[in-house]
VEXSELUM-607144 format. One record per residue (C-alpha): x, y, z. Coordinates in steps of 0.001 Angstrom, whole numbers, plus 524288, in hexadecimal, padded with zeros to 5 digits. Layout:
<node><xx>X</xx><yy>Y</yy><zz>Z</zz></node>
...
end
This chain:
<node><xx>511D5</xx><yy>9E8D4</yy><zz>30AFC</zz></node>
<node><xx>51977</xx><yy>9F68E</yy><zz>30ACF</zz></node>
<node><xx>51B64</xx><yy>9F95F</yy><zz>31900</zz></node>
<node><xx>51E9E</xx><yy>A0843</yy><zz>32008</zz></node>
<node><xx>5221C</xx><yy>A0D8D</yy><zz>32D06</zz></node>
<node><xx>51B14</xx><yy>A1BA4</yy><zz>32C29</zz></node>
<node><xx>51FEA</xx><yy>A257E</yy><zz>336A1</zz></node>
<node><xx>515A7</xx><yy>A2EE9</yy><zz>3381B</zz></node>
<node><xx>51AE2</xx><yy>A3A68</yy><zz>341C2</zz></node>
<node><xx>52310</xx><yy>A2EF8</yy><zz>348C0</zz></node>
<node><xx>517F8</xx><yy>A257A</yy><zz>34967</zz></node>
<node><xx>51A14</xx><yy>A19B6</yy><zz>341B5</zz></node>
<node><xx>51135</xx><yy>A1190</yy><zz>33985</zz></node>
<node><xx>51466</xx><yy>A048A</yy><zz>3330C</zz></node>
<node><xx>50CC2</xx><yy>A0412</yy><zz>32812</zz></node>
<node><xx>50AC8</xx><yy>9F99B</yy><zz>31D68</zz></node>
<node><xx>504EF</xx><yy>9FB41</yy><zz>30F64</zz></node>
<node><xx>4FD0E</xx><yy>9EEFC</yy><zz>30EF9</zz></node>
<node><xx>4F611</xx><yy>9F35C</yy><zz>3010B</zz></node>
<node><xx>4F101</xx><yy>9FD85</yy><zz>2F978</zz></node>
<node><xx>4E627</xx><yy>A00FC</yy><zz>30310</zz></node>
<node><xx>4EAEF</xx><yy>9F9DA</yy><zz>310A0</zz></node>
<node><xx>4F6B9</xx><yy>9FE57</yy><zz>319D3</zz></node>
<node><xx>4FA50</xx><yy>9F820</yy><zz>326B5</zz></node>
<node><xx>4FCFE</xx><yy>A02B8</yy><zz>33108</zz></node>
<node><xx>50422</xx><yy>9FF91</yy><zz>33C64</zz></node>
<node><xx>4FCC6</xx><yy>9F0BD</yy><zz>33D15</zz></node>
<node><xx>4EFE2</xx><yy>9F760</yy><zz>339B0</zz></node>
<node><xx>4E9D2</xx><yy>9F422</yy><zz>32B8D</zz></node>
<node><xx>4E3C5</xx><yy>9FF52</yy><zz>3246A</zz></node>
<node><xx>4DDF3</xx><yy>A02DD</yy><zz>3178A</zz></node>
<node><xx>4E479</xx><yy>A1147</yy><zz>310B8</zz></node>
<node><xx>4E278</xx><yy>A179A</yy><zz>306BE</zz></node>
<node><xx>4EBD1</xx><yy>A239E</yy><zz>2FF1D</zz></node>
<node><xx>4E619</xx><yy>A2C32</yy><zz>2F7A1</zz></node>
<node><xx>4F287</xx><yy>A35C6</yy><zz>2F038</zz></node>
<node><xx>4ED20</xx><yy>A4348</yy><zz>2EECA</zz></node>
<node><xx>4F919</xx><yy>A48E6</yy><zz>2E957</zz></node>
<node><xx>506B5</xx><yy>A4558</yy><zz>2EB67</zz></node>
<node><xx>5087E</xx><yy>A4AA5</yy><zz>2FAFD</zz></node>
<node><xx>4F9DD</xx><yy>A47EF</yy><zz>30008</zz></node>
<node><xx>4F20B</xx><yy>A3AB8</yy><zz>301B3</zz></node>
<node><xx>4E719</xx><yy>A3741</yy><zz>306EB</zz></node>
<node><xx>4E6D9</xx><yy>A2AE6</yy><zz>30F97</zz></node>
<node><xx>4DBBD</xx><yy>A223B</yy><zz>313F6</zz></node>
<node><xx>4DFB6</xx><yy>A1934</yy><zz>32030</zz></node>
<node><xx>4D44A</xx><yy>A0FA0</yy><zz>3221C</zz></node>
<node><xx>4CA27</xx><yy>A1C16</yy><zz>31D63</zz></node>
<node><xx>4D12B</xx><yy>A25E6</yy><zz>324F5</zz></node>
<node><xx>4D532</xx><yy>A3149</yy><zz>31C32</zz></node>
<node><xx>4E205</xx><yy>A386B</yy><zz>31D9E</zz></node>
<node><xx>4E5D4</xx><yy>A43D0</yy><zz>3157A</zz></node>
<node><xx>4F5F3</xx><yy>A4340</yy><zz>31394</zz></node>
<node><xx>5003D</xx><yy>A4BBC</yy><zz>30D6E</zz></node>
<node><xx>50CAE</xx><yy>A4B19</yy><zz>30D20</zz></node>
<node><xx>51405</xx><yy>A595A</yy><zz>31232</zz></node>
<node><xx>52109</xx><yy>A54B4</yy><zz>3101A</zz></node>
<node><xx>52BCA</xx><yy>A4A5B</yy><zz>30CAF</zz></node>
<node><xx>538F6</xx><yy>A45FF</yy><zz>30D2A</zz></node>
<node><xx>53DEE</xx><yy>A3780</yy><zz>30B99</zz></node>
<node><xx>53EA0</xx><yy>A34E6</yy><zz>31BF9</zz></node>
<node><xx>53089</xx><yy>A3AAB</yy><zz>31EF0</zz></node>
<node><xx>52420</xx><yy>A426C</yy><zz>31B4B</zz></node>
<node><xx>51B8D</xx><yy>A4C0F</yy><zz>320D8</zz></node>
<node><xx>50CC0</xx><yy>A472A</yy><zz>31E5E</zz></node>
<node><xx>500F8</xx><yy>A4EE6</yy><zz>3209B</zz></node>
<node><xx>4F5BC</xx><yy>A4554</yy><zz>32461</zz></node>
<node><xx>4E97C</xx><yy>A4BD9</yy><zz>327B4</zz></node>
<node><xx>4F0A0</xx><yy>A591C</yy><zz>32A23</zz></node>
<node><xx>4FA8D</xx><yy>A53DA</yy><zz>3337C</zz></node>
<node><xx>50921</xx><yy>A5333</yy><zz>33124</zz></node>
<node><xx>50F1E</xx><yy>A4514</yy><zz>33193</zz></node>
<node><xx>51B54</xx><yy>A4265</yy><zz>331E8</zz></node>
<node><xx>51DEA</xx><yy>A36B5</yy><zz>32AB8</zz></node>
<node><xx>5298E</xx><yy>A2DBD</yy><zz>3252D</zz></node>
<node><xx>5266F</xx><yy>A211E</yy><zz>31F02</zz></node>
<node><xx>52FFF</xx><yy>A14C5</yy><zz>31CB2</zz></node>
<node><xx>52DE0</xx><yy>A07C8</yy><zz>31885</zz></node>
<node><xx>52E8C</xx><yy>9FD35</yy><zz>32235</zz></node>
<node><xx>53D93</xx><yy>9F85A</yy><zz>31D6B</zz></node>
<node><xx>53FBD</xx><yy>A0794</yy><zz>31E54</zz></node>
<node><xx>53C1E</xx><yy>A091B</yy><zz>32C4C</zz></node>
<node><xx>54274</xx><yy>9FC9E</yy><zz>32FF6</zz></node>
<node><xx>54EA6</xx><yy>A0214</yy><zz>328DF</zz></node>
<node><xx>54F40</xx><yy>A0DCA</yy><zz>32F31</zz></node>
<node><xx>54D8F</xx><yy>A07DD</yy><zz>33B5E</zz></node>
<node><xx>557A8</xx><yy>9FDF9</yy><zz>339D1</zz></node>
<node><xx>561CA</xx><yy>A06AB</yy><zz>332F6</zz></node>
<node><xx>56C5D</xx><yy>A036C</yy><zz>33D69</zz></node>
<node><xx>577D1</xx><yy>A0C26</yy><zz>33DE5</zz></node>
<node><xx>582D3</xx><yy>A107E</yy><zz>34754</zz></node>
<node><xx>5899F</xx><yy>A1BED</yy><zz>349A0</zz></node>
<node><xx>59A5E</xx><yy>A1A66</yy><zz>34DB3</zz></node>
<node><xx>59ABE</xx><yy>A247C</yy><zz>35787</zz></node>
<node><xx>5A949</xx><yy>A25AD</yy><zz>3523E</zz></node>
<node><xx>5A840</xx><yy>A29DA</yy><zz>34428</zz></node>
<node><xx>5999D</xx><yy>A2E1C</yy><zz>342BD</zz></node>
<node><xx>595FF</xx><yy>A2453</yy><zz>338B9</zz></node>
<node><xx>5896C</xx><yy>A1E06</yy><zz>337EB</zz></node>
<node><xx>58913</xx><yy>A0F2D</yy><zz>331C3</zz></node>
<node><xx>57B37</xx><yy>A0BC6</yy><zz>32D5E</zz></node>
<node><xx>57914</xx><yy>9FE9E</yy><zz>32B8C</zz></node>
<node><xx>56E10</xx><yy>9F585</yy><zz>323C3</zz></node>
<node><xx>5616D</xx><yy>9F843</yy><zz>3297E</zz></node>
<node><xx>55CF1</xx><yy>9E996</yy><zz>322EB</zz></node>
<node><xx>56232</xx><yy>9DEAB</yy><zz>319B7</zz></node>
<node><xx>560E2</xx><yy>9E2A2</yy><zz>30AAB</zz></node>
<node><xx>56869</xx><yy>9E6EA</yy><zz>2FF60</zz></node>
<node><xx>56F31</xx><yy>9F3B4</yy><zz>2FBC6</zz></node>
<node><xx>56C2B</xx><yy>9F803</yy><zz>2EFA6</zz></node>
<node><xx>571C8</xx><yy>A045D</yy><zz>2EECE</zz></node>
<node><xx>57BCD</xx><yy>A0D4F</yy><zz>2F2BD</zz></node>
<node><xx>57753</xx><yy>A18A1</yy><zz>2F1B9</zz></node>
<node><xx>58419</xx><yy>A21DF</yy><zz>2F9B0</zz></node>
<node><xx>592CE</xx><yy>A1F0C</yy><zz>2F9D2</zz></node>
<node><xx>59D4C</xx><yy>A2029</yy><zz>303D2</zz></node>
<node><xx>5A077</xx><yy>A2C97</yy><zz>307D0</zz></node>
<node><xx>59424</xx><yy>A326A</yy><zz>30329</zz></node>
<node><xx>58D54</xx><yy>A3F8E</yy><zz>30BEB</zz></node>
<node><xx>57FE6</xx><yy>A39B8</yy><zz>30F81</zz></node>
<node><xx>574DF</xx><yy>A3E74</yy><zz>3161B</zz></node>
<node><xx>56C89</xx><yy>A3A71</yy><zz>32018</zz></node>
<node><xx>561AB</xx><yy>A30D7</yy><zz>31980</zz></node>
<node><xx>5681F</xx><yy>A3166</yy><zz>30DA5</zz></node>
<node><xx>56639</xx><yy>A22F9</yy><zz>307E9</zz></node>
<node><xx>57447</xx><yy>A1A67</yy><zz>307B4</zz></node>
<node><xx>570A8</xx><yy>A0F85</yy><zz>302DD</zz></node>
<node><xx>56366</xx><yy>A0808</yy><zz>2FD86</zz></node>
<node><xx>5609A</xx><yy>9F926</yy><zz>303EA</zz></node>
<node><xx>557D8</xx><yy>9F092</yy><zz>2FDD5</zz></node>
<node><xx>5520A</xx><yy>9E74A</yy><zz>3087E</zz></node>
<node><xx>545A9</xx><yy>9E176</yy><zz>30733</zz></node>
<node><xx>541A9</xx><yy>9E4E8</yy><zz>2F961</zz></node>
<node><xx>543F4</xx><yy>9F4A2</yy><zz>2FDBA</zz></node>
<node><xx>54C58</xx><yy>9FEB4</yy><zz>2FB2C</zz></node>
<node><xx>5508A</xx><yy>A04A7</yy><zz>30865</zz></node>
<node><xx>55A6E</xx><yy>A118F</yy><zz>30713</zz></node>
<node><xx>563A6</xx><yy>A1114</yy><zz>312DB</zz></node>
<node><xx>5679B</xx><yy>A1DFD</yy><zz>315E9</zz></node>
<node><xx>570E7</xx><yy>A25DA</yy><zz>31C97</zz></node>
<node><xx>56D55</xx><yy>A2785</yy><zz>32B47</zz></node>
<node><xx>575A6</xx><yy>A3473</yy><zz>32C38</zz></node>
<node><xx>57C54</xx><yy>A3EE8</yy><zz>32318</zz></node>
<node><xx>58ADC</xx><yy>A3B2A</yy><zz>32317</zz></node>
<node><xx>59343</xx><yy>A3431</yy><zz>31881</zz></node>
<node><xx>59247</xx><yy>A27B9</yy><zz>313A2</zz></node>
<node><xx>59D22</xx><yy>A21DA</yy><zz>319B8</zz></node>
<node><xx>59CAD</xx><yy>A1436</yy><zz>315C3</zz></node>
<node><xx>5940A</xx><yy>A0B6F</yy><zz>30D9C</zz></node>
<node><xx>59529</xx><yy>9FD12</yy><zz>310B8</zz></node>
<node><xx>58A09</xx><yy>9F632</yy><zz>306AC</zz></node>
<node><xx>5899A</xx><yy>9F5D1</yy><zz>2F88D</zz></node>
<node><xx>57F97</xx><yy>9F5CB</yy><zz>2F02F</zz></node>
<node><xx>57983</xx><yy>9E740</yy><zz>2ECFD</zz></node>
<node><xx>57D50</xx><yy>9E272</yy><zz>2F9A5</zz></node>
<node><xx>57457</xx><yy>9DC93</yy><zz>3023F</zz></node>
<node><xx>576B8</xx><yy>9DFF9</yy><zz>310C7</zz></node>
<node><xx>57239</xx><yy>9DA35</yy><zz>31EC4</zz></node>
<node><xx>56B29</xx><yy>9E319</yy><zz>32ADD</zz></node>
<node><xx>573E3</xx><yy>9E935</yy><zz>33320</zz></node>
<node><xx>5810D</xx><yy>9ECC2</yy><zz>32787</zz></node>
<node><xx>586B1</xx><yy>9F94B</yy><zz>3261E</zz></node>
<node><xx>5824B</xx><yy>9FFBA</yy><zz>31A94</zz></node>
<node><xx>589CC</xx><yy>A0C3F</yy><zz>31CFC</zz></node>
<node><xx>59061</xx><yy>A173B</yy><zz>325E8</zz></node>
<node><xx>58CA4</xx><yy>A254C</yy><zz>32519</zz></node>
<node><xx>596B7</xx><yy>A2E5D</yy><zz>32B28</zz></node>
end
């Protein structure tokens, strides 16, 4: 089952793609249906309720959706994603102004994708962690440079390690 947390102006949904006609929203079963019109508007049937949908605009953290004429917005992760971003632990030393982020989850890195002493941006990916089958981008949680990497790629890492600093 592919499984989302959809924030819709703040309000979340937990939805789950059950198949190619039945979703699971928020514990509640219902039959869809997505219709493309072109590539930015859709129409979508939610258990014979028609919505009209377009998308105004994008960027890779969140959309702006117009459903029915009203302005939604909207960001959309996959479960792991959400859990990710929720568990993405890191700490700030008050003394030097680095940040440390750590493993949000058990997995493997597969890539590398910055080196020490690299400028980096905020959300800017680090590293990608394979855990569970998925490819999850660990990114930078604030512009700075990359102080330290501690992981290499191919090694498989516990919850909780330090992945690396951002000063």
């Amino acid at each position: 089952m592919n499984e989302f947390v959809v924030r819709l102006n703040n309000k979340i949904k937990n939805i789950k793609i059950i198949d190619d006609s039945s979703a699971e929203i928020d514990g509640v079963v219902v039959k869809y249906k997505l219709i493309n019109i072109d590539n930015k508007s859709m129409l979508l049937k939610i258990n014979n309720k028609l919505y009209e949908s377009a998308i105004l605009t994008h960027s890779n953290e969140e959309s702006v959706v117009s459903v029915n004429g009203a302005s939604i917005l909207t960001k959309i992760r996959t479960s792991l994603e959400e859990k990710a971003f929720q568990l993405l632990s890191f700490s700030k030393s008050n003394a030097n102004n680095k940040i440390e982020v750590k493993s949000p989850m058990p997995g493997l890195v597969l890539k590398v994708k910055k080196q020490k002493g690299e400028s980096i941006k905020k959300g800017e990916a680090v590293l990608i962690l394979e855990a569970m089958k998925m490819e999850n981008e660990i990114k930078s949680p604030a512009d700075g440079i990359l102080e330290e990497i501690f992981v290499k790629e191919g090694t498989a890492i516990e919850k909780n390690i330090s992945l690396f600093t951002v000063k």
